[in-house]
VOBA-1610 file (N, C-alpha, C; in pm, whole numbers, padded with zeros to 5 digits, always signed):
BEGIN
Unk-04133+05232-11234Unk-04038+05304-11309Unk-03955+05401-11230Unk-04020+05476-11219Unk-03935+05622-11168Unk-03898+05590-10973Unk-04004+05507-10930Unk-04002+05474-10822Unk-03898+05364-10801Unk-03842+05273-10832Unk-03802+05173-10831Unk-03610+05224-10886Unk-03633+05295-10976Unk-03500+05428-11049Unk-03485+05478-10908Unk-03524+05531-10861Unk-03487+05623-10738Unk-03436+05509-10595Unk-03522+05416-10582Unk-03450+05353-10458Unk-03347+05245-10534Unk-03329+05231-10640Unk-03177+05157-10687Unk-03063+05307-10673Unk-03124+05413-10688Unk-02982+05503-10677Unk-02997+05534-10565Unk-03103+05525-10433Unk-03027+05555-10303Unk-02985+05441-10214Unk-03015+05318-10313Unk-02931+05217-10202Unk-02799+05243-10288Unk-02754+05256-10392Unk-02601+05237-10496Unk-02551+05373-10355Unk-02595+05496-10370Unk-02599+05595-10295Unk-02543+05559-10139Unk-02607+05477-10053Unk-02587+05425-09937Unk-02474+05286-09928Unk-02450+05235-10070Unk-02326+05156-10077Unk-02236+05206-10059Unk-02242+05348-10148Unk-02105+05440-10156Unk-02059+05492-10058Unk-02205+05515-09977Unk-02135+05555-09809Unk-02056+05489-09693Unk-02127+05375-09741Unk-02061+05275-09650Unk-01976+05250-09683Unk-01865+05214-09817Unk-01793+05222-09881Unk-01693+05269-09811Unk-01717+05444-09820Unk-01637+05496-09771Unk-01609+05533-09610Unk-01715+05456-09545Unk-01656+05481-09417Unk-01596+05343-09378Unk-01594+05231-09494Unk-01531+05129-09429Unk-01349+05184-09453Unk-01350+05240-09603Unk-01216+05298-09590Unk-01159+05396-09524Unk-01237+05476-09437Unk-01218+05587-09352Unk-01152+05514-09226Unk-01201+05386-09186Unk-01188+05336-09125Unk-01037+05243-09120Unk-01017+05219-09235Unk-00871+05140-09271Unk-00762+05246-09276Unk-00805+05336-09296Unk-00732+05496-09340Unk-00666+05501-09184Unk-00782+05517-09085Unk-00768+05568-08967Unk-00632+05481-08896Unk-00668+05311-08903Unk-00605+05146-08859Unk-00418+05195-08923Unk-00440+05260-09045Unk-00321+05266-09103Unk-00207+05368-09016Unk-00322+05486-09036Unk-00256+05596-08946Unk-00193+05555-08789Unk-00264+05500-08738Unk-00217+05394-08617Unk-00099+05364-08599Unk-00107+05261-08694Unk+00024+05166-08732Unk+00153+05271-08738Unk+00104+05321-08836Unk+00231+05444-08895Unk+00252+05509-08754Unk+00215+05507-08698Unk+00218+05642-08581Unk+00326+05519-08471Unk+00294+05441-08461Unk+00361+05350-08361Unk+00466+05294-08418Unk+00479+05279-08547Unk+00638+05239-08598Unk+00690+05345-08625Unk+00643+05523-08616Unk+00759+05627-08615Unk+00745+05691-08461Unk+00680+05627-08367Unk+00735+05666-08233Unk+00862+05597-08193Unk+00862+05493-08220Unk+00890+05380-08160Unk+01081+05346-08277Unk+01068+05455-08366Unk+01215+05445-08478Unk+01360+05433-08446Unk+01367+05481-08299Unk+01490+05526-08290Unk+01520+05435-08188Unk+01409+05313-08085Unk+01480+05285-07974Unk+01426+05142-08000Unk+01348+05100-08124Unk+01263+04967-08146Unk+01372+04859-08177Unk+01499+04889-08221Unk+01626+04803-08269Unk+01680+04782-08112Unk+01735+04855-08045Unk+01753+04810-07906Unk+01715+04783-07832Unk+01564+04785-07786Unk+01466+04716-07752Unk+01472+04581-07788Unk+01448+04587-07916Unk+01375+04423-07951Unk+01547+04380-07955Unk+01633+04374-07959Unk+01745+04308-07921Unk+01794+04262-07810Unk+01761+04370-07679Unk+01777+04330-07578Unk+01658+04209-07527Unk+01507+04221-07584Unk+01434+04122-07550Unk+01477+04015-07598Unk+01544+03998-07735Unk+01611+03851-07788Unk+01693+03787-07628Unk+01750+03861-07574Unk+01865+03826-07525Unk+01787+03743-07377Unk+01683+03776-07336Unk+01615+03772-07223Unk+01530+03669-07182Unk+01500+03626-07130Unk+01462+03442-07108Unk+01329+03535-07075Unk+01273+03417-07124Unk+01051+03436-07191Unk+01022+03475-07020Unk+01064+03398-06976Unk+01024+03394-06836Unk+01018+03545-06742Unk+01130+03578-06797Unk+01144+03731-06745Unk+01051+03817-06790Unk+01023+03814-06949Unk+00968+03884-07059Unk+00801+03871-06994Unk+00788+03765-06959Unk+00600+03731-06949Unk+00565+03788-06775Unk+00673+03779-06678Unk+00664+03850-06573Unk+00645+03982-06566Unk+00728+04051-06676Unk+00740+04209-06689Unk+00568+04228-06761Unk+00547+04120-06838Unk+00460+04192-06928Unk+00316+04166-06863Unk+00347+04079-06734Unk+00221+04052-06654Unk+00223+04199-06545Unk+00338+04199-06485Unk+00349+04322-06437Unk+00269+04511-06485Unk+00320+04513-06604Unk+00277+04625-06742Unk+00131+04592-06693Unk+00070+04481-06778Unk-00085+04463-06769Unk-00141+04482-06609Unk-00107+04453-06515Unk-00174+04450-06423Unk-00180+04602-06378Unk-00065+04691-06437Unk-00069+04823-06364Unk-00205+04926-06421Unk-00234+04843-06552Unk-00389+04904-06614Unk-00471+04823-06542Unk-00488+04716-06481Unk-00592+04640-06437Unk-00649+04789-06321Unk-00535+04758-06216Unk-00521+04908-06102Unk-00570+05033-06157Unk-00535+05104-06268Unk-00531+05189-06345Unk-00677+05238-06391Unk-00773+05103-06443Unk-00888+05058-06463Unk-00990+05084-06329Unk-00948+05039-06209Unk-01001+05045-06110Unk-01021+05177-06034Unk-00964+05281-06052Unk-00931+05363-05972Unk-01037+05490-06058Unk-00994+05465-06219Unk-01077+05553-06302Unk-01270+05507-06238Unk-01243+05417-06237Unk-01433+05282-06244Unk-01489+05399-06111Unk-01379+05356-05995Unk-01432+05451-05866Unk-01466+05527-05849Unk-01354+05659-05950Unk-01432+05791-05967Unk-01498+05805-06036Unk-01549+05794-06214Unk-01619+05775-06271Unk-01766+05775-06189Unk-01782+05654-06136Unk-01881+05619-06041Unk-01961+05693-05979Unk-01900+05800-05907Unk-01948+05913-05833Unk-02012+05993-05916Unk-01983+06004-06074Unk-02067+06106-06171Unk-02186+06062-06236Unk-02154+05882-06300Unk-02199+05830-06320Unk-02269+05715-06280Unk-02376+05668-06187Unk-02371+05520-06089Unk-02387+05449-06210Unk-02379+05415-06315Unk-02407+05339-06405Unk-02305+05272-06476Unk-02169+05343-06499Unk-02033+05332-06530Unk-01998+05203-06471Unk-01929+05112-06594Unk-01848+04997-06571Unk-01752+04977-06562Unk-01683+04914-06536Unk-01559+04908-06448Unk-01458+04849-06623Unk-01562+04763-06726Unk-01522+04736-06802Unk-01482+04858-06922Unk-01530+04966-06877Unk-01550+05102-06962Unk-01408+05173-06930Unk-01369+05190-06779Unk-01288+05204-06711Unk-01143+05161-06724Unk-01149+05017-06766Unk-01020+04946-06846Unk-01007+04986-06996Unk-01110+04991-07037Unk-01091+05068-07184Unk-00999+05213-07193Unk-01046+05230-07101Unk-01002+05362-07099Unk-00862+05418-07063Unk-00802+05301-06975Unk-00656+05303-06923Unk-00600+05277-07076Unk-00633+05187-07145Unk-00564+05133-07279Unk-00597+05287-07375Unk-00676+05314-07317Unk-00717+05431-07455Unk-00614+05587-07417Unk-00611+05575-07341Unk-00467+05690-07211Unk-00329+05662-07253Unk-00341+05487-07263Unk-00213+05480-07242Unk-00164+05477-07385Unk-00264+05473-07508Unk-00219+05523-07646Unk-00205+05656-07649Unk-00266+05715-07638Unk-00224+05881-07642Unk-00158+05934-07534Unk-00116+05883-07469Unk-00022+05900-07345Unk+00103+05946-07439Unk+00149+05830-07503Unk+00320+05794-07580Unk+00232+05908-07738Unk+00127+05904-07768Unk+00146+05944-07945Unk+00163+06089-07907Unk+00079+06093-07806Unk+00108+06296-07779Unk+00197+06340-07701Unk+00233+06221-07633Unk+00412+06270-07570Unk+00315+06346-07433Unk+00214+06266-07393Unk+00127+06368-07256Unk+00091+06461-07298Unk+00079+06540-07396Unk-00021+06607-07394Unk-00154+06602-07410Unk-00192+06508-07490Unk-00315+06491-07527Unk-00410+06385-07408Unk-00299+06342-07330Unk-00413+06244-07243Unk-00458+06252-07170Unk-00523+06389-07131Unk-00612+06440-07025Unk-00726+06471-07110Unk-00755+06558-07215Unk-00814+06539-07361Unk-00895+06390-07398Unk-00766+06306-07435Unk-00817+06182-07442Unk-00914+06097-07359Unk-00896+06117-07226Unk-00944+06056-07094Unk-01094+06152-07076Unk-01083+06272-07132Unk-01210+06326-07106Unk-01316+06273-07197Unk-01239+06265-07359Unk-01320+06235-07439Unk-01400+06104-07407Unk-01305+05952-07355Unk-01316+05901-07347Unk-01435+05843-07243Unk-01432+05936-07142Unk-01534+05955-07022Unk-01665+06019-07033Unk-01647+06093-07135Unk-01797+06177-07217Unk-01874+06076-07303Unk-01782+05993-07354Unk-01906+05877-07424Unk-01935+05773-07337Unk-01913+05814-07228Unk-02008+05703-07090Unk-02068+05773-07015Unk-02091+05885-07061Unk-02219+05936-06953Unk-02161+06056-06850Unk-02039+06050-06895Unk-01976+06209-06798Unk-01911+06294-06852Unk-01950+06406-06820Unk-01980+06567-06911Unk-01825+06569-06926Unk-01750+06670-07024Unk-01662+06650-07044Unk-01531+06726-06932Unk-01621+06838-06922Unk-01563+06923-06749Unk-01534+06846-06707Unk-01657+06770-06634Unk-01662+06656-06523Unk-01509+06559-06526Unk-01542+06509-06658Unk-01415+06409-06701Unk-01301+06496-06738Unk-01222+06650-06734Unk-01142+06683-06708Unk-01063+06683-06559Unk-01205+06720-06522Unk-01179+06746-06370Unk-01149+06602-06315Unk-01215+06526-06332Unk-01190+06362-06252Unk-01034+06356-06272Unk-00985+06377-06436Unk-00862+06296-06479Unk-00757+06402-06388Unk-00759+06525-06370Unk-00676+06619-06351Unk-00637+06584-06200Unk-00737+06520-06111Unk-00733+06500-05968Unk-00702+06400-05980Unk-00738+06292-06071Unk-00624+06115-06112Unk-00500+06113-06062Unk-00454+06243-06190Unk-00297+06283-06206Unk-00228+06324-06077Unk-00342+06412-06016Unk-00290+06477-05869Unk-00249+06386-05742Unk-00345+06281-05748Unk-00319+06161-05655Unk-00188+06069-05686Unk-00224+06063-05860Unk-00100+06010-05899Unk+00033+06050-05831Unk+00067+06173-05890Unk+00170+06257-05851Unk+00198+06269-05670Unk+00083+06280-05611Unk+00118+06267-05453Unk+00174+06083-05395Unk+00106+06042-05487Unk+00143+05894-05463Unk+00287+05868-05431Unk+00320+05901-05585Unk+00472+05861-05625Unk+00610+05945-05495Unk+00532+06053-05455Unk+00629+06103-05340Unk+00599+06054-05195Unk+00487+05993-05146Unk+00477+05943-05064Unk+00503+05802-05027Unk+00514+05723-05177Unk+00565+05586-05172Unk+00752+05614-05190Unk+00784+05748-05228Unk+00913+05734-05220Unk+00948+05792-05096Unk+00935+05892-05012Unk+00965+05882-04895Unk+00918+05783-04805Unk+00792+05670-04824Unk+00797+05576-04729Unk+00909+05433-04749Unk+00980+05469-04847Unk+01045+05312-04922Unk+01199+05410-04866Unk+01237+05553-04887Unk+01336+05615-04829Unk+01398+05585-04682Unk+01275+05575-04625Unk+01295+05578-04448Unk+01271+05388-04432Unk+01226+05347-04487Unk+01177+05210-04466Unk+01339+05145-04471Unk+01408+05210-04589Unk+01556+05097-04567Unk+01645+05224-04600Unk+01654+05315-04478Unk+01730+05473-04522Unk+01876+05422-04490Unk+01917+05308-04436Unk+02084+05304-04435Unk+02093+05234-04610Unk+02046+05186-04636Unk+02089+05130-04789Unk+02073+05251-04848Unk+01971+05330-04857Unk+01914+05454-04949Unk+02048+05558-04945Unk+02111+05583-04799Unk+02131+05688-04750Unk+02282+05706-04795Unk+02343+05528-04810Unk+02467+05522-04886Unk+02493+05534-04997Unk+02410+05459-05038Unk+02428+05506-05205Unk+02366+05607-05304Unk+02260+05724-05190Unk+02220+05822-05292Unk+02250+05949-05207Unk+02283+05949-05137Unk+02316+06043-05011Unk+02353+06202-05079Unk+02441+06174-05207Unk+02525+06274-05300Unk+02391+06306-05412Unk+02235+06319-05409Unk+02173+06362-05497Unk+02061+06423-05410Unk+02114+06463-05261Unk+01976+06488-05161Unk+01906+06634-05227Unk+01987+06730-05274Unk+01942+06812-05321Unk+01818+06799-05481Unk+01909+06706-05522Unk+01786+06738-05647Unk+01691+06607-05641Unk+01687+06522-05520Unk+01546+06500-05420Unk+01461+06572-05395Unk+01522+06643-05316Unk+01454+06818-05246Unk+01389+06896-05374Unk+01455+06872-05486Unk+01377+06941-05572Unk+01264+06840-05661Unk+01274+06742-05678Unk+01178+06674-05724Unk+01051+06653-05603Unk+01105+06673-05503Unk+00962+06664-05408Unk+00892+06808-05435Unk+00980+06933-05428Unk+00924+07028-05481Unk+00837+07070-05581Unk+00881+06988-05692Unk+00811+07049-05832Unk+00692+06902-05811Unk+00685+06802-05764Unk+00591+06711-05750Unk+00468+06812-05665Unk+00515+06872-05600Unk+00419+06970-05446Unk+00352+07071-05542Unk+00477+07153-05595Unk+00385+07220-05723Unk+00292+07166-05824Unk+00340+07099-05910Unk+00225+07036-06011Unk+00098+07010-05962Unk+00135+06949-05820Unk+00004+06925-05723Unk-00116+07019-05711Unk-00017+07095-05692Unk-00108+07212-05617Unk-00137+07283-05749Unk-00077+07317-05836Unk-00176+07373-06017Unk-00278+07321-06046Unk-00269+07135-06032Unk-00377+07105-06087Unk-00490+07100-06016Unk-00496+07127-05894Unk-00596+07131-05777Unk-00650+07292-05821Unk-00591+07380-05829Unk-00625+07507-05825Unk-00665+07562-05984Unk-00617+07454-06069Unk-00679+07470-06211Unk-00829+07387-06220Unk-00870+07302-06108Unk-00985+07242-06125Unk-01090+07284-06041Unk-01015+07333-05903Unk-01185+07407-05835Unk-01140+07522-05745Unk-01079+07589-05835Unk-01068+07768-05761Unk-01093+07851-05864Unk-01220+07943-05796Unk-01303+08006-05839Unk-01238+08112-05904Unk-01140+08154-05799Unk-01068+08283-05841Unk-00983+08288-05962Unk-00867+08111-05972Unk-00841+08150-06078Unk-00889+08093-06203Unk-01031+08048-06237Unk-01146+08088-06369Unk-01179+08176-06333Unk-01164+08240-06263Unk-01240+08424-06317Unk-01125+08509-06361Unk-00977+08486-06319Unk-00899+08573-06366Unk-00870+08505-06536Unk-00918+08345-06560Unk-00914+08288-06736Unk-01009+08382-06790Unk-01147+08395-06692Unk-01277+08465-06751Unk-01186+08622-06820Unk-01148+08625-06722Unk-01090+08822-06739Unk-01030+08801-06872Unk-00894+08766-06846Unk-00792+08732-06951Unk-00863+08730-07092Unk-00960+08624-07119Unk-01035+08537-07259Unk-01162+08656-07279Unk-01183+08749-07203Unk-01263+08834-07182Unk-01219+09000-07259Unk-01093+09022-07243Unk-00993+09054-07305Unk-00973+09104-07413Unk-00974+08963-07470Unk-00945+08942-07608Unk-01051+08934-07657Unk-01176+08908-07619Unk-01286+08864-07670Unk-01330+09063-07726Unk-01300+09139-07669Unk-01338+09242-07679Unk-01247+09350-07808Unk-01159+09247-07801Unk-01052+09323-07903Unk-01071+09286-08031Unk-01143+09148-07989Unk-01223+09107-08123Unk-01355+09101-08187Unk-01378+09233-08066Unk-01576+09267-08124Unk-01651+09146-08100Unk-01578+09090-08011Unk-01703+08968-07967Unk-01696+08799-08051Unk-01596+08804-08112Unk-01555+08705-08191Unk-01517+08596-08106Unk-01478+08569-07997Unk-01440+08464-07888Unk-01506+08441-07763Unk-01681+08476-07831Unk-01743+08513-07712Unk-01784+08354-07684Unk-01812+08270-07799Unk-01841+08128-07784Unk-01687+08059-07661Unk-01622+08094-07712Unk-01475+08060-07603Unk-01515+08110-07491Unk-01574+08199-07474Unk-01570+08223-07360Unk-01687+08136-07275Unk-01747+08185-07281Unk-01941+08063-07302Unk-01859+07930-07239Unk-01777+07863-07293Unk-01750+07698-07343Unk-01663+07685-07168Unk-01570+07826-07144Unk-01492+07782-07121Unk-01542+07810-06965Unk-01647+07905-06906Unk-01745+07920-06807Unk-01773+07763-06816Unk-01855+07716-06873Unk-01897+07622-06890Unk-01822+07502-06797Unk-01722+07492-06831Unk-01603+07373-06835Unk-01587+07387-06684Unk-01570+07503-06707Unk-01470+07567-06546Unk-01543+07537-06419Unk-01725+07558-06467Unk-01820+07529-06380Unk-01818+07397-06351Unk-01811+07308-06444Unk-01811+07193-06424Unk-01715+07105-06325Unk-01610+07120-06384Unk-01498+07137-06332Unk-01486+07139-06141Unk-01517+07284-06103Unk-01552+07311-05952Unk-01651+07198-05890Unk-01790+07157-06005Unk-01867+07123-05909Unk-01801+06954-05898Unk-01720+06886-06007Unk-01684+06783-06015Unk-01589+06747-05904Unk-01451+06839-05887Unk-01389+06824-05785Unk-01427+06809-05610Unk-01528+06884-05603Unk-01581+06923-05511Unk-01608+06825-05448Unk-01702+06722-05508Unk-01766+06584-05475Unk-01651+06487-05474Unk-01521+06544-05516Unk-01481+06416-05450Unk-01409+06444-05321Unk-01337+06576-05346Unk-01272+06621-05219Unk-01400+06619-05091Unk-01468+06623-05094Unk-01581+06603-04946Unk-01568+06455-04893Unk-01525+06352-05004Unk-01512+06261-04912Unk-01387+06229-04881Unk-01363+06257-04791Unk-01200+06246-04764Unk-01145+06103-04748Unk-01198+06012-04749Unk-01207+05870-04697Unk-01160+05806-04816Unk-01224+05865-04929Unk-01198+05804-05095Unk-01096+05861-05151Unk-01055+05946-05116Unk-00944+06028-05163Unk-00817+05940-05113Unk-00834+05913-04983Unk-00705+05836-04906Unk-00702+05685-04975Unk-00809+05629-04990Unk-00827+05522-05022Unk-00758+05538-05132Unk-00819+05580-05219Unk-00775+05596-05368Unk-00615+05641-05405Unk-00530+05720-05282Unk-00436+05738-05248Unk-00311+05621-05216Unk-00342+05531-05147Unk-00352+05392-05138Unk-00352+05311-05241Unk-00425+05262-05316Unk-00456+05235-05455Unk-00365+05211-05551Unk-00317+05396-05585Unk-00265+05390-05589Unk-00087+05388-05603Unk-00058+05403-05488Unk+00063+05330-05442Unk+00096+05195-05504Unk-00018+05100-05465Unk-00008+04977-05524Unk+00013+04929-05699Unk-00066+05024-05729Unk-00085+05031-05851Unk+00073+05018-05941Unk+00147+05194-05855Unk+00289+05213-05892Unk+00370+05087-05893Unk+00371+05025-05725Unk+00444+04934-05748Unk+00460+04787-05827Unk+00319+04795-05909Unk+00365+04721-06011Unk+00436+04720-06144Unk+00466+04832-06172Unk+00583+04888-06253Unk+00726+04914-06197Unk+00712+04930-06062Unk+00824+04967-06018Unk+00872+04829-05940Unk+00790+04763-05972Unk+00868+04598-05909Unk+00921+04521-06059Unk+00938+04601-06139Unk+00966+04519-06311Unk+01147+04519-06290Unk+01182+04613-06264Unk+01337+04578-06245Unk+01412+04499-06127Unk+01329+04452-06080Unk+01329+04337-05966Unk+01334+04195-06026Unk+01228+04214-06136Unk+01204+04060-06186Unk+01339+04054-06281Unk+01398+04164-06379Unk+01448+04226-06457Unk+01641+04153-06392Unk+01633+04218-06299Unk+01789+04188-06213Unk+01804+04055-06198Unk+01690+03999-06130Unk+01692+03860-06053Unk+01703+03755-06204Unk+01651+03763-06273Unk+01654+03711-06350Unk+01831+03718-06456Unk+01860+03805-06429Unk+02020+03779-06499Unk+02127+03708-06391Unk+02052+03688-06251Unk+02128+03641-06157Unk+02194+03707-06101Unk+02181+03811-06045Unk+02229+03899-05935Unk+02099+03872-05823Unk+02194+03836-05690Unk+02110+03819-05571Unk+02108+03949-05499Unk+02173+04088-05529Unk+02188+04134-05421Unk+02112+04215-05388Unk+02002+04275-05470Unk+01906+04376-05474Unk+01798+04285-05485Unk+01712+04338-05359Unk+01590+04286-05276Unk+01458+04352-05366Unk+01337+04335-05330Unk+01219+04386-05387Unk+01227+04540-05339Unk+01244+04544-05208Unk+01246+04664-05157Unk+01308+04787-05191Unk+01474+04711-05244Unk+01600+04796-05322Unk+01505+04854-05454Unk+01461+04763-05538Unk+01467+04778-05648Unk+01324+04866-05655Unk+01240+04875-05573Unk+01107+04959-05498Unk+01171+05168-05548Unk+01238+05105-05430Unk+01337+05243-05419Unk+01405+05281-05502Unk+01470+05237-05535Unk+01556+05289-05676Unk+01436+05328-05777Unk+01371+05282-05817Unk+01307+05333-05922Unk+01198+05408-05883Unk+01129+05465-05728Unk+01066+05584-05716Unk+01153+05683-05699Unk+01285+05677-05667Unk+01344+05766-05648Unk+01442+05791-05785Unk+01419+05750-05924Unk+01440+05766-06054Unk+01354+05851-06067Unk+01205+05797-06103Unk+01116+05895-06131Unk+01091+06014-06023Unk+01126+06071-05926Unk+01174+06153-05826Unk+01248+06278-05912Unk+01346+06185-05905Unk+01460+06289-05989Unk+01499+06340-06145Unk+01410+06204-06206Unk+01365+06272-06301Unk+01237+06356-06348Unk+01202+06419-06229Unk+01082+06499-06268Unk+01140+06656-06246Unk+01252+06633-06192Unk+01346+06765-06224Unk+01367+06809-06389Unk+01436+06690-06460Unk+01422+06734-06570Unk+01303+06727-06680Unk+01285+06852-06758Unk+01145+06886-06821Unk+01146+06815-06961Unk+01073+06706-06989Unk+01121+06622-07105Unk+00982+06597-07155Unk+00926+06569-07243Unk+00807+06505-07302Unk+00779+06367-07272Unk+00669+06357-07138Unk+00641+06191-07069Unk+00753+06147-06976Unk+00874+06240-06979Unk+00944+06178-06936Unk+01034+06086-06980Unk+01055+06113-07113Unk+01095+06038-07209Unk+01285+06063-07158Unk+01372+06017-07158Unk+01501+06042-07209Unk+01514+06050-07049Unk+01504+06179-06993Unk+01521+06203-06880Unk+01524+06078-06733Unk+01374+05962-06802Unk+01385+05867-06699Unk+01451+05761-06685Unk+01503+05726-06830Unk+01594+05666-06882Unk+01791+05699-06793Unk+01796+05819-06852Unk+01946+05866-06805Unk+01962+05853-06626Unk+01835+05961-06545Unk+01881+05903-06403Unk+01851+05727-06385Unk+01764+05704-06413Unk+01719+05556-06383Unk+01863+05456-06376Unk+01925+05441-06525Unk+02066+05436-06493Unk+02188+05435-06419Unk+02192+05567-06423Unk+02270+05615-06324Unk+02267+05545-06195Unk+02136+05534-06132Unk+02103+05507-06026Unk+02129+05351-05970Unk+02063+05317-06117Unk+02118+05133-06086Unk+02213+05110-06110Unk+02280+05168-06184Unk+02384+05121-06190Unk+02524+05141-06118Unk+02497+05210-05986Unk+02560+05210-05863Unk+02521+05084-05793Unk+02453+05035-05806Unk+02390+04859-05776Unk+02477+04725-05858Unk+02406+04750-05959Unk+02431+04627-06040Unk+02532+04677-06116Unk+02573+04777-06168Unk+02693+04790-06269Unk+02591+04856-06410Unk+02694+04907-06487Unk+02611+04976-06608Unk+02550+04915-06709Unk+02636+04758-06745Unk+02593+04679-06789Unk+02426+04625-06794Unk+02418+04566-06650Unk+02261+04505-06634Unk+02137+04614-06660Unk+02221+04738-06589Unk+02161+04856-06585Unk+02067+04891-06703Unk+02184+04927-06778Unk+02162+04971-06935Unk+02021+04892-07003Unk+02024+04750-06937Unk+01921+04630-07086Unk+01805+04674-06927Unk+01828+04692-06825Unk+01720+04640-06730Unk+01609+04792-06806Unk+01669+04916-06794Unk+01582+05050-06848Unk+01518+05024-06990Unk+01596+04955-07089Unk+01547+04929-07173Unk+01413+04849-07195Unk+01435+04731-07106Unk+01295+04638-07122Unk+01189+04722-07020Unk+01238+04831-06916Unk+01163+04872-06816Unk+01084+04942-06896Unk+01156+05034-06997Unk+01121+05116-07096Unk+00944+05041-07230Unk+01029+04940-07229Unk+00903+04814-07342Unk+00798+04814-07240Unk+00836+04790-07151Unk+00712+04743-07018Unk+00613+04872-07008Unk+00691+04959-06988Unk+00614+05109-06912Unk+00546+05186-07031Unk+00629+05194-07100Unk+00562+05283-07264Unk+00529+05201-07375Unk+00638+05098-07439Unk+00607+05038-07575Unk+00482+04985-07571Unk+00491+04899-07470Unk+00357+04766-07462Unk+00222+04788-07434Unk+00226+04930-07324Unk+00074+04966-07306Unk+00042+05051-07454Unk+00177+05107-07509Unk+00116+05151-07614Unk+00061+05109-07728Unk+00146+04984-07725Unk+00119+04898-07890Unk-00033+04829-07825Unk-00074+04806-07732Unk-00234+04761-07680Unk-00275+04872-07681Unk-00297+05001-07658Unk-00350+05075-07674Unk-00370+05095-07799Unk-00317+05118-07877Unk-00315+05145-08019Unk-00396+05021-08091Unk-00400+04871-08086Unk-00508+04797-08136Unk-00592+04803-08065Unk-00630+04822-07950Unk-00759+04875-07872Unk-00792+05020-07969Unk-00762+05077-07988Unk-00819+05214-08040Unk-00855+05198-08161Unk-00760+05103-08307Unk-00778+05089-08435Unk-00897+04988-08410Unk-00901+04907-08307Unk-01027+04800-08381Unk-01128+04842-08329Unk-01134+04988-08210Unk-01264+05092-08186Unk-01307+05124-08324Unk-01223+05180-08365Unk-01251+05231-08464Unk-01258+05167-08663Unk-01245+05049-08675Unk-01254+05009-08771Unk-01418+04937-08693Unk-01447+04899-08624Unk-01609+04859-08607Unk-01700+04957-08563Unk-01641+05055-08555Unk-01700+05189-08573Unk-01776+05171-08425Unk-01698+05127-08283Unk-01748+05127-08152Unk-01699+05256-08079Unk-01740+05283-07957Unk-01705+05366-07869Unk-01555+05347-07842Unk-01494+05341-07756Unk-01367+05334-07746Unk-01412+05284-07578
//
C-alpha cells in the first residue's frame, strides 16, 4: 500500500526530473542556434552570396584549410595541457579548440580564456592552471604572428617594401602593441608583485566592506598562486616554448594561406603563396592597431585595403569575405554544434 504509493510518486517524481532536464537541454540547443543566427545578421546575406558565386573547389580547400588550423590548434593545447595533466588527450584538446572557437565569436573574445579554462578544469586541470596555460597560448600566439610577419617581410622585402612601404609607421605600431599585450599577459600570469598589488587593491575594498569580499579575495590568492606555479613549468623549459613557438607559426599559416587558394582560384596568377603569406600577417599586424571586438571590422577594412593594391578591390572585397566564413563563421557554426550536442547528452564538452 503505502509502500508501493510512495515509490510510484518518486519514480512519476524522477520522470519529472528528467523531463525537465531533457527540456533544459533543448532550451540550452535553442539558445545556440539563436545566438549564431543573431551574430552572424548583418554579414550572413553577403557571405552566403559570395559563396554561391565560388566554385566548391575553392569552398572545400578554404574549409579544409579552417579545419586543419584547429587540428594545430588541438595540438598545441594537448602539449601543454600535458605538462599539468600526463593523462590528457589530445582528443580532449580538439574539443576544446571547437569549444574556444564558439565563444571566441559569441563573446566577441572575451569570454574565451574563461571558456578554455572551464573547459580544461573538466579534464583534470585546476582552473588557475588552465588560465594560466591559455593566457601563455595567447602569448605565443601573439609573438608568433609578429615573428612570422617579420620573417615573410624580409623573406620577399622588395615586393613587401613596394607596395606597403607608405604604412611603415603603423607596422611599427602594431609590432608595438603586439610587444605589449605580450608582455601583460606574461606579467598577469607569474609576477608576484603584480598579485600582490590585485591582493592590495581587492584588499581595499574588502575592508570598506567589513569583510564582505573576503571570499574574493581567498579565490583570487588562490588563482594567482596557481597561476605563478603553472607558468613557471612551462617557461623552465625553454625548448617547448620555442617548439611550441614554431607550431605555431604553422598553425597561422593555415589560415593565412586561404586567400591564396581564394585568388588563384578566380584566376589571377600573380600573387604567389608567399605574397598572399604576407599580406595577410601584415593585415592582422595592422589591424591590431585598431581596438575592435576579435577583431571584427577592423580586419576586414585593412585586409582590403591591402589586397587590394594586388588584385584590385573587386577580388579583394569577396576574397575577405569568404576569409571572413573560413576564420570566424565556420569554426563557429562547429563550435556551436559541438557545444549544443555537449550539452543536449548532457557530456563534458
Amino acid at each position: 500500500g503505502k509502500t508501493g504509493a510512495f515509490m510510484k510518486e518518486k519514480e512519476e517524481t524522477g520522470e519529472h526530473k528528467a523531463d525537465k532536464k531533457v527540456i533544459a537541454k533543448w532550451v540550452i540547443a535553442a539558445i545556440l542556434i539563436i545566438a549564431i543566427i543573431y551574430t552572424f545578421r548583418d554579414s550572413a546575406v553577403p557571405v552566403f552570396e559570395q559563396l554561391c558565386h565560388t566554385s566548391w573547389k575553392v569552398i572545400a580547400g578554404v574549409c579544409i584549410l579552417s579545419v586543419l588550423y584547429e587540428f594545430v590548434e588541438a595540438y598545441i593545447t594537448y602539449t601543454m595541457a600535458k605538462m599539468y595533466n600526463p593523462e590528457y588527450r589530445y582528443s580532449w584538446g580538439f574539443g576544446n579548440a571547437w569549444y574556444c572557437a564558439f565563444y571566441r565569436l559569441a563573446t566577441l573574445g572575451s569570454g574565451t580564456g574563461v571558456a578554455a579554462a572551464y573547459n580544461l578544469h573538466k579534464h583534470g586541470i585546476g582552473f588557475a592552471e588552465g588560465m594560466g596555460l591559455y593566457a601563455i597560448q595567447y602569448a605565443i600566439h601573439k609573438i608568433a604572428i609578429a615573428v612570422l610577419s617579420c620573417i615573410l617581410f624580409l623573406v620577399q622585402f622588395g615586393f613587401m617594401y613596394s607596395n606597403y612601404h607608405k604604412y611603415g609607421w603603423q607596422l611599427i605600431s602594431g609590432y608595438a602593441l603586439t610587444v605589449l599585450i605580450t608582455l601583460l599577459l606574461i606579467v598577469f600570469c607569474c609576477s608576484k608583485k603584480f598579485h600582490y598589488l590585485l591582493y592590495r587593491i581587492l584588499n581595499h575594498f574588502n575592508k570598506k566592506q567589513n569583510g564582505a569580499l573576503q571570499d574574493k579575495v581567498d579565490q583570487l590568492k588562490t588563482e594567482c598562486s596557481g597561476m605563478e606555479i603553472a607558468t613557471k613549468k612551462l617557461f623552465h623549459n625553454y625548448w617547448l616554448v620555442i617548439f611550441l613557438l614554431i607550431v605555431t607559426m604553422i598553425k597561422l599559416c593555415t589560415w593565412y594561406a586561404i586567400p591564396y587558394v581564394i585568388v588563384k582560384g578566380s584566376g589571377i596568377t600573380d600573387m604567389t603563396l608567399l605574397h598572399a603569406l604576407g599580406v595577410t600577417t601584415l593585415s592582422v599586424m595592422l589591424a591590431a592597431v585598431i581596438p575592435t571586438p576579435a577583431g571584427i571590422g577592423s580586419t576586414e577594412f585593412v585586409f582590403m585595403m591591402l589586397l587590394g593594391e594586388i588584385v584590385g578591390n573587386g577580388i579583394a572585397g569577396s576574397t575577405v569575405l569568404i576569409y571572413r566564413f573560413a576564420t570566424f563563421i565556420l569554426p563557429f557554426i562547429i563550435g556551436g554544434i559541438y557545444v549544443a550536442v555537449c550539452h543536449i547528452r548532457h557530456t563534458d564538452p
